[in-house]
C-alpha positions as CSV (number, residue, x, y, z in Angstrom):
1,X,50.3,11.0,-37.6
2,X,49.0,14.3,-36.2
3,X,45.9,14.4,-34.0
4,X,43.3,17.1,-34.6
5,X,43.8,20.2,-31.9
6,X,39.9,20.9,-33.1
7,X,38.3,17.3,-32.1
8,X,35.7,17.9,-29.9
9,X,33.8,15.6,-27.6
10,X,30.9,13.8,-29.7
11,X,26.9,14.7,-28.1
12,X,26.4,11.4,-27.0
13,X,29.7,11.3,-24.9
14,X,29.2,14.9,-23.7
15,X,25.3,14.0,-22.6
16,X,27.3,12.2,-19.9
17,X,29.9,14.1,-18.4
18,X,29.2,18.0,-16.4
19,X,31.3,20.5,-17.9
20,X,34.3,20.3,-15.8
21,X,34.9,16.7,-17.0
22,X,34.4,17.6,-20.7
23,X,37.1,20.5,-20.5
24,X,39.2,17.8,-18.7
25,X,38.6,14.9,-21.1
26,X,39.5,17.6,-23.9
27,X,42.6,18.7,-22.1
28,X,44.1,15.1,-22.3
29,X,43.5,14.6,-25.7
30,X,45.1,17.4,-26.6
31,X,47.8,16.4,-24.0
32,X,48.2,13.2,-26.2
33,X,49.3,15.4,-29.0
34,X,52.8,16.2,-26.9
35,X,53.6,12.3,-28.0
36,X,53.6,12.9,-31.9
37,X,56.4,14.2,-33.3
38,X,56.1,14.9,-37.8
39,X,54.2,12.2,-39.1
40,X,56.0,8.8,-40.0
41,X,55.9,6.8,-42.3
42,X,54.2,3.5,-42.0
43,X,57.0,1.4,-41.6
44,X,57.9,3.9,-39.0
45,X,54.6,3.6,-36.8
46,X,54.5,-0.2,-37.0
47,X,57.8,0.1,-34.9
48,X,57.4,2.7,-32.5
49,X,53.4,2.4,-32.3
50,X,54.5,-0.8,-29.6
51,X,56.6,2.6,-27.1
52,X,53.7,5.3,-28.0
53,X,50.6,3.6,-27.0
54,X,51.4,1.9,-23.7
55,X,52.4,6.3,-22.7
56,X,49.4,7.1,-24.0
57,X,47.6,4.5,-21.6
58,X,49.8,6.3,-18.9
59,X,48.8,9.6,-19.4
60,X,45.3,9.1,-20.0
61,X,44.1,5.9,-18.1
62,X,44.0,7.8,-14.6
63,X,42.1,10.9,-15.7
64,X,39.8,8.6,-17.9
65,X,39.2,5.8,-15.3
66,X,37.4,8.8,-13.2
67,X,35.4,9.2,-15.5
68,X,33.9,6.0,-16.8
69,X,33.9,5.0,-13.4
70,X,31.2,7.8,-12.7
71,X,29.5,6.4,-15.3
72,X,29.7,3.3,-14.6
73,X,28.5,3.5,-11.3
74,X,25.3,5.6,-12.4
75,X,24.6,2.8,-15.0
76,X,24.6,0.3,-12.0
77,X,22.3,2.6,-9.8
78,X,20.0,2.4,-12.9
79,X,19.8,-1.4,-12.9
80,X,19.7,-2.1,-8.9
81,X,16.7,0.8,-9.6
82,X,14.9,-1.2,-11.7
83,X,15.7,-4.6,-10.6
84,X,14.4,-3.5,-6.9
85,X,11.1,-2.0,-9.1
86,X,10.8,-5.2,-10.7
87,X,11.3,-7.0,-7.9
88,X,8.4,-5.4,-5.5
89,X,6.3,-5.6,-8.6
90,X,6.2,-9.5,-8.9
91,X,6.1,-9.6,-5.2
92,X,3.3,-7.1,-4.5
93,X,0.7,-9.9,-5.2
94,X,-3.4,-8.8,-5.9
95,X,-5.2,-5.9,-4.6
96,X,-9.1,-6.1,-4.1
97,X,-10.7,-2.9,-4.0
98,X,-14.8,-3.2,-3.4
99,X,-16.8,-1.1,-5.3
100,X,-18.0,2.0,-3.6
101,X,-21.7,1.7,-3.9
102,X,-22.1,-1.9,-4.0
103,X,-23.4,-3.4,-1.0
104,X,-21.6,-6.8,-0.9
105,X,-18.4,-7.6,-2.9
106,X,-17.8,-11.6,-2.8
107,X,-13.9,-12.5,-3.6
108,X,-12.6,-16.2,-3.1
109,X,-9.2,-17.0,-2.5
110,X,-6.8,-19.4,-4.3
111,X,-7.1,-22.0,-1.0
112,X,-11.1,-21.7,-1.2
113,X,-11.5,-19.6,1.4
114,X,-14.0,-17.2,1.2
115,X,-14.2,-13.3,1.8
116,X,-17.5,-10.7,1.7
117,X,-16.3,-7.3,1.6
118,X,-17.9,-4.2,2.6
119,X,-18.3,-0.8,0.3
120,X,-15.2,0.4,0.2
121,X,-12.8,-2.1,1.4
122,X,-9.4,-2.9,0.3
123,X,-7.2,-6.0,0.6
124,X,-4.4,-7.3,-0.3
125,X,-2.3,-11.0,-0.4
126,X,0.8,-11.6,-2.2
127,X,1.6,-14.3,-5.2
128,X,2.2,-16.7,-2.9
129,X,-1.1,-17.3,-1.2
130,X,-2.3,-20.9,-0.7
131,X,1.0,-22.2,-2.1
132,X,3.6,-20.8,1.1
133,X,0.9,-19.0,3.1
134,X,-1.8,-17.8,3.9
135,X,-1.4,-14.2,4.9
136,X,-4.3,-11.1,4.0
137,X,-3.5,-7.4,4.8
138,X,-6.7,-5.2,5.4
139,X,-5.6,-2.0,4.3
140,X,-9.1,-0.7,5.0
141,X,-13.0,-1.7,5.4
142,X,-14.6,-4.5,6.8
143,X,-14.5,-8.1,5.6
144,X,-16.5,-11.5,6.8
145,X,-14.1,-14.4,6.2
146,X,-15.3,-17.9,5.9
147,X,-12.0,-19.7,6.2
148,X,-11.2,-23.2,4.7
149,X,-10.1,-25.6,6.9
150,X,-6.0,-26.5,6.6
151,X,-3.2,-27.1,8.6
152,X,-1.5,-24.0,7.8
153,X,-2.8,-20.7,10.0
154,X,-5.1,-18.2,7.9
155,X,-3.6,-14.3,9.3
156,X,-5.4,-11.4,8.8
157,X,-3.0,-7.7,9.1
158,X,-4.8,-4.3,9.5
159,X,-2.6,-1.5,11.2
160,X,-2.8,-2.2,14.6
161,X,-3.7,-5.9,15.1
162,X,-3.5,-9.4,13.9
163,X,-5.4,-12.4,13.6
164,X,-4.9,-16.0,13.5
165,X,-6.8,-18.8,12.5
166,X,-7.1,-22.2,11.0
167,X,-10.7,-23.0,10.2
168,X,-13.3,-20.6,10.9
169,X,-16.0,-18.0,10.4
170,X,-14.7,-14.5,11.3
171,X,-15.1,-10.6,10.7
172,X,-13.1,-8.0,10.8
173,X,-13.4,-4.0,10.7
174,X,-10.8,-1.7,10.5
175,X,-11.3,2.0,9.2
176,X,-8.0,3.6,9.9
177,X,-8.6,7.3,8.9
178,X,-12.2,7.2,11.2
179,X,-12.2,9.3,14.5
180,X,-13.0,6.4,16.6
181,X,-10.1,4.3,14.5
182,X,-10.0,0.9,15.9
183,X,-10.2,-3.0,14.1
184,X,-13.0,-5.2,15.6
185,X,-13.1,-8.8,15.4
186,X,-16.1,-10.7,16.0
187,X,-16.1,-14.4,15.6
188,X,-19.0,-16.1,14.4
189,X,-17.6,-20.1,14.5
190,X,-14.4,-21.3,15.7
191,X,-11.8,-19.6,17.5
192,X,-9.8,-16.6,16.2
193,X,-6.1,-15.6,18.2
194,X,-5.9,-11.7,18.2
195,X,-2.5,-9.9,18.9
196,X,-1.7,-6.2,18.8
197,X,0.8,-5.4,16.6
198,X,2.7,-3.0,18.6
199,X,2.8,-5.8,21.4
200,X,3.5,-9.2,19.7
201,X,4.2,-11.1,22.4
202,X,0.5,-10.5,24.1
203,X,-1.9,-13.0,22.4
204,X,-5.8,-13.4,23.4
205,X,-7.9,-16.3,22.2
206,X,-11.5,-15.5,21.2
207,X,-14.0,-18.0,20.6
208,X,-17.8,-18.5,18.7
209,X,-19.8,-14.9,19.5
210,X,-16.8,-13.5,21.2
211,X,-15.7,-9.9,19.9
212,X,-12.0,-7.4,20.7
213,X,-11.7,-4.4,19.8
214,X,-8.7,-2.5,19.4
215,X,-8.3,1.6,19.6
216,X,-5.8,3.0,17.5
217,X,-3.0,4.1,19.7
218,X,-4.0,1.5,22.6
219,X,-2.3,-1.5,23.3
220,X,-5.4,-2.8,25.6
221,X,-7.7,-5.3,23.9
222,X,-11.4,-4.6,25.3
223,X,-13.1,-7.7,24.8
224,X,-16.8,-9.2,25.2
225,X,-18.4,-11.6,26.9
226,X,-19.6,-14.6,24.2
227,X,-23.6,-14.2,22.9
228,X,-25.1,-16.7,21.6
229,X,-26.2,-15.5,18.3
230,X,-23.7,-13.8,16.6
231,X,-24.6,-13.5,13.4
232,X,-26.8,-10.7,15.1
233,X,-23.9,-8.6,14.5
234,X,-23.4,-9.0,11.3
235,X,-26.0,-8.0,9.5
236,X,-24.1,-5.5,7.1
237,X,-23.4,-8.7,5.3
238,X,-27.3,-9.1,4.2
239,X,-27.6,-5.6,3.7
240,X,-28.3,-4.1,6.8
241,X,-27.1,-1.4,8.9
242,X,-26.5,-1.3,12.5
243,X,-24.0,1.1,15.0
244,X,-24.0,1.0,18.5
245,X,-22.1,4.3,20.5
246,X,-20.3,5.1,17.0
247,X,-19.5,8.7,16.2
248,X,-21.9,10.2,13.9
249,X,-19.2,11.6,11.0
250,X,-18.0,7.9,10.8
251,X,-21.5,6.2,10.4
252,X,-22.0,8.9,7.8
253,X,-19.0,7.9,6.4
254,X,-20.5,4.5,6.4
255,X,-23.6,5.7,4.4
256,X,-21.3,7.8,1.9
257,X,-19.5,4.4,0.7
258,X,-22.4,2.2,0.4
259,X,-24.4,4.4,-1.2
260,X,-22.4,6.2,-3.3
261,X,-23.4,9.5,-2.2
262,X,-21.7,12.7,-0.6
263,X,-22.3,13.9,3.2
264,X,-21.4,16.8,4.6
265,X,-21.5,17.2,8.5
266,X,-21.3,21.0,9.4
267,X,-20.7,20.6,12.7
268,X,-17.4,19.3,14.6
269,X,-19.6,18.7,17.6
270,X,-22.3,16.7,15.3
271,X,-19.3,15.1,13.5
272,X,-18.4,13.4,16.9
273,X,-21.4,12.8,18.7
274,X,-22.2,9.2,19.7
275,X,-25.5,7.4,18.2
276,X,-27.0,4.1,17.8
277,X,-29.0,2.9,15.0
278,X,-30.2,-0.5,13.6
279,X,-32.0,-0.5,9.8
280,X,-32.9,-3.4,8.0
281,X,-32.1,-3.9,4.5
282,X,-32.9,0.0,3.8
283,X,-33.9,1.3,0.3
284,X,-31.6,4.0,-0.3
285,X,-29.1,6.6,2.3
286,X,-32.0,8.8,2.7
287,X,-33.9,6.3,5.0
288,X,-31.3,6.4,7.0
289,X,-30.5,10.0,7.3
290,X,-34.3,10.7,8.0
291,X,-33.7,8.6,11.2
292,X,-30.6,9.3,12.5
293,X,-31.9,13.4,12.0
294,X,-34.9,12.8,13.9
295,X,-33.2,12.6,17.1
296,X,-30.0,14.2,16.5
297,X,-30.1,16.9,13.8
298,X,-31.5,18.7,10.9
299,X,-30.2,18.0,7.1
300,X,-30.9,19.2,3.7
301,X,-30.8,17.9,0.4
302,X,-28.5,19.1,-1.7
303,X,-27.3,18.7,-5.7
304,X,-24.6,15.8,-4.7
305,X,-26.0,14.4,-1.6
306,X,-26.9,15.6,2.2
307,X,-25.8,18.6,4.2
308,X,-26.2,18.0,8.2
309,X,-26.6,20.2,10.5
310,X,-27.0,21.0,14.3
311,X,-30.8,22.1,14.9
């Protein structure tokens, strides 16, 4: 039996080897060729093919194993790849992304708790909810919990602070691409434990009309004294509107997301400048525009939205 000094490599096997590996593999096959003498006869190869193919093996195992190792290991690469994919799929859980525009967004959870998201907010739990725990992350926005009672603690993540509770009435804010970046907490019934994240073993206790507030980049909690009506503070869940010493570009912010409309500030000072306002229940973003411009700036209407500017 003579081997073919012309075989080539097929596609499919060549699709996996760089060209220094396909010259090799060729080179041993053709080294294989040194082993064949004229062709026998069959008799013939039935009694030496036992001597030939254990050389072969030999010669061509080492050279060979290098290779299929190679592939080999990319193949398992792949499937760790895919499994790990798989993996973080099933354990990502549900996102809940409020509709820009809408003033409310009412989500209830599987262990009957509660949520009222703000324009613009996003959250997040995993498949396990309610069955192992009961863990939220507050990627961004602002969210008014109303948390069923149960023995195991409901947590609340945003980027720089936690919150612990087992049966209460809560909200929490946390914008973290504003300039003033911070989470608030405000608790409207119960008690609520906050803790930064960057300090976990600092844990502060706030109880009914009690508020913290957490800069971004601070590890100091600033916290209020208790009012007596806290549901004062909340009335972006029926629709109002209300900042106290917040930085214009973010309350414009604000306005851009539940309203669906596009604001430009055209000033950096303007774009940070503190202001207070308190509307109830207004119509539309140009209500509020009107007053926050009558003290502080000028604006124009423009094809997409609002254009402010300093007077």
């Amino acid at each position: 039996m003579k081997l073919d000094s012309t075989w080539s490599i097929s596609p499919e096997l060549r699709s996996g080897l760089s060209a220094d590996e396909a010259r090799e593999f060729q080179a041993i096959w053709q080294e294989a060729e040194g082993y064949y003498g004229p062709e026998p006869s069959l008799g013939e190869f039935r009694d030496m093919g036992g001597e030939i193919w254990p050389v072969l093996d030999v010669a061509t195992r080492p050279r060979l194993r290098k290779v299929w190792l190679r592939r080999a290991a990319a193949l398992a690469a792949c499937v760790a790849l895919l499994l790990s994919i798989g993996i973080a799929v099933l354990n990502q859980g549900t996102t809940i992304d409020a509709p820009v525009g809408t003033l409310q967004y009412t989500h209830q959870l599987p262990d009957g708790s509660t949520l009222t998201l703000n324009s613009g907010t996003r959250i997040r739990y995993n498949k396990k909810f309610g069955a192992d725990n009961r863990d939220i992350s507050l990627i961004r926005g602002e969210v008014f919990f109303e948390v069923a009672e149960d023995d195991r603690p409901f947590r609340v993540r945003t980027f720089n602070l936690h919150s612990e509770v087992l049966g209460t009435s809560f909200n929490v804010r946390a914008w973290p691409d504003e300039h003033d970046a911070a989470t608030d907490v405000l608790v409207k019934t119960g008690r609520v434990v906050v803790t930064p994240k960057a300090t976990p073993d600092v844990r502060l206790s706030l109880v009914a009309g009690q508020s913290a507030r957490l800069p971004q980049g601070s590890q100091k909690l600033a916290v209020s004294e208790p009012v007596e009506e806290p549901a004062g503070l909340l009335l972006w869940v029926d629709g109002s509107f209300k900042f106290s010493n917040q930085a214009l570009g973010d309350v414009m912010a604000e306005v851009e997301r539940r309203y669906n409309v596009h604001i430009t500030v055209d000033s950096p000072a303007l774009n940070t400048l503190p202001i207070g306002i308190l509307k109830e229940s207004p119509e539309n973003a140009a209500e509020i525009i009107r007053d926050i411009c009558a003290l502080h700036c000028a604006y124009r209407v423009v094809p997409d939205g609002f254009v402010l500017t300093e007077r």
